[in-house]
C-alpha angles and dihedrals in degrees: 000000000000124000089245087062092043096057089039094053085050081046095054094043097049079048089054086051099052100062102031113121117280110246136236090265092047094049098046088050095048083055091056102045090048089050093047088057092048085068099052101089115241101258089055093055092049095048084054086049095051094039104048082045097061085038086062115029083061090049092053093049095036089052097043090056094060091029104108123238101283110236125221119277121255127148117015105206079061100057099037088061093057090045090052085056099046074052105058097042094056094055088049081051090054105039088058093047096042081055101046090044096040090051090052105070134246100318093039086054102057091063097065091072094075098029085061094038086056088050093051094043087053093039085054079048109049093041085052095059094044089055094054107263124131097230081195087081105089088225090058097061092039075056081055094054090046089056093046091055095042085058102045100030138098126268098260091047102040091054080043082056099042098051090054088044092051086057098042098127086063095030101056087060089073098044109118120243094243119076085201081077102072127111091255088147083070096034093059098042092043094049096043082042087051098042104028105096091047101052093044089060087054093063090055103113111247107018095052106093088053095050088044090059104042095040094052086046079053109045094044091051090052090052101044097055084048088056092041085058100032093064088034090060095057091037092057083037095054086042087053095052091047092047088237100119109111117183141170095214 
């Protein structure tokens, strides 16, 4: 097989992952973490969401301003292999900085959160220039925070954000201009709900150091190879549409 069938049988399969059935585990999680918020009294929820959008709205413009000119795209095994390598050495960038922030105790600890959330919005950066798309454009980098959420969210909301995604072509003509306007109160409580259990263990003294390293490895990776799909997905769907796509499956 060509590279090209390889990549679209990984494709179908992760498809086929992002709207399967949640399971028992992922339900019952999801319960919990809906009743623990329920406990969180309102103003606190509104200062997180405040707090994580200007976070990242100043990660998204920070990033886009030292992001290089994305190329058109050509040959995919190329530029895979160039993704696979951005990859690689993100998760190197945050293993080093989950250690160095988990050894360090508690405060030092909370500031890995935004140290990590900056890595991953320059990894999303960095893959989408290589694949061809021009993160200046204001739809691209919403693209980015769908892929975010479709990495760090629960079951029910990650299938709600692929199937926008799926359609995206369609579905970026009724964003609204104003980035103010997404749903930033969901993408907050879905990525600490998604994160939470992993980065508390990481303020635990003594063991710290270790879980900093090897969740950060984790949640990079995870993101990198949604990211890897999530732009595959609308490359084999362009080449649909143009009647380009040649394989031998």
């Amino acid at each position: 097989m060509s590279y090209e069938d390889i990549a679209l049988r990984e494709l179908r399969a992760w498809q086929c992952e992002m709207v399967s059935s949640p399971s028992f585990f992922n339900r019952l999680s999801k319960k919990l973490q809906v009743k623990m918020n329920s406990f969180i009294p309102e103003k606190i929820h509104q200062v997180i969401t405040a707090t994580i959008k200007q976070m990242i709205k100043g990660v998204l413009f920070g990033a886009r301003q030292i992001t290089k000119e994305s190329s058109p795209f050509q040959d995919l095994q190329a530029t895979e292999e160039a993704v696979e390598k951005i990859i690689r050495n993100y998760k190197h960038t945050a293993s080093v900085e989950g250690g160095v922030t988990g050894a360090g105790g508690i405060l030092m600890g909370l500031a890995d959160f935004p140290l990590l959330l900056a890595i991953k919005i320059k990894m999303l950066f960095d893959i989408a220039s290589l694949y061809g798309f021009d993160v200046q454009d204001y739809k691209e980098r919403v693209y980015l925070l769908h892929i975010f959420q479709l990495a760090f969210s629960s079951h029910e909301h990650r299938t709600h954000i692929y199937l926008q995604m799926n359609d995206w072509e369609n579905q970026k003509h009724l964003l609204p201009d104003d980035i103010n306007q997404f749903d930033w109160r969901n993408f907050q409580m879905e990525y600490r709900d998604y994160i939470d259990l992993a980065k508390m263990a990481q303020l635990v003294p003594g063991i710290g150091a270790v879980v900093g390293v090897l969740v950060n490895y984790k949640l990079v990776k995870k993101l990198g190879l949604t990211a890897m799909n999530a732009y595959r997905m609308r490359i084999f769907q362009k080449q649909i549409i143009s009647g380009s796509l040649i394989t031998g499956t």
